[in-house]
C-alpha positions, 0 to 999 in steps of 0.5 A, a space after each residue: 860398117 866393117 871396122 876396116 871400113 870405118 877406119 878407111 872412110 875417116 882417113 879419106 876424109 882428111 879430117 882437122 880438129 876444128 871440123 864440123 862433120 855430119 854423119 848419115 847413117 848412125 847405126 849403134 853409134 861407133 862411127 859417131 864415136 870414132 869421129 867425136 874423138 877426132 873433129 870438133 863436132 859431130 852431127 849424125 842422123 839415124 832414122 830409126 828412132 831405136 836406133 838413134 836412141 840407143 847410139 844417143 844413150 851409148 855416145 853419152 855414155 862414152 863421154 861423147 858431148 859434142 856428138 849429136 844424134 838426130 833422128 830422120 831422113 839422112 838424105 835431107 841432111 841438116 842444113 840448119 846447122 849447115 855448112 859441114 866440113 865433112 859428110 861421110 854417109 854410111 849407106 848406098 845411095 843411088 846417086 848422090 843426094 844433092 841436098 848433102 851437096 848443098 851442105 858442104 863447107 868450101 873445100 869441104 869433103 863428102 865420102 859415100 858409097 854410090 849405086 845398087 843393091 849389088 854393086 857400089 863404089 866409094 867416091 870422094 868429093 870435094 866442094 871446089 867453087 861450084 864443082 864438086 870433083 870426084 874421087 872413085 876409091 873402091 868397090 865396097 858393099 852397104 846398106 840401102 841409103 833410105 829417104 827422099 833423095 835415096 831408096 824408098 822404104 821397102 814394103 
């Protein structure tokens, strides 16, 4: 993501030291990095093994341990080490992934980009109870969100 984006996403997120936050999308890490230096843990998933291993090898070496990088389908997300905090997911899902859902932390906040390959708007949502209102912040432009509850791998 485009710093600018990156910065943009963290700060919608109102993010406390104590948070637990799940990343999607690990890329080379750099959000993973951001987001270690400022909540308690960091969970975030790459489902290309190169990926993930590249960012696991730079998180390290950035003296990032209590980021942890797993690698597989993002859409899933983690939900044995649920509830999150904070999910940000760094990639365009057609709709929103319910499993993610599922996974927040009352009063927890997720941020992603929703729609198709041409059009996406950043929404904010937050877990009130069994509502989930919904922020819609900006246009923006990612990557394909890959997985079962995203697009399917191109052929």
């Amino acid at each position: 993501s485009q710093p600018y984006m990156v910065a943009a996403m963290t700060a919608a997120l109102h993010l406390q030291p104590g948070d637990r936050v799940l990343e999607i999308g690990t890329g080379c890490g750099y959000q993973a990095a951001v987001l270690s230096r400022l909540v308690k843990e960091v969970f975030t998933i790459e489902r290309r093994p190169e990926l993930a291993a590249t960012a696991s090898a730079t998180l390290a070496r950035l003296g990032s341990p209590n980021a942890h990088v797993h690698c597989g389908d993002g859409t899933l997300g983690l939900p044995e080490l649920a509830p999150f905090d904070a999910i940000l997911v760094a990639a365009a899902a057609p709709r929103v992934p319910q499993p993610l859902l599922a996974q927040l932390a009352e009063g927890g906040r997720m941020i992603l980009p929703v729609g198709d390959a041409e059009h996406q708007e950043l929404r904010l949502i937050e877990k009130r109870g069994d509502a989930f209102p919904t922020k819609m912040l900006e246009g923006c432009r990612f990557v394909p969100l890959i997985g079962y509850h995203g697009w399917q791998e191109p052929s």
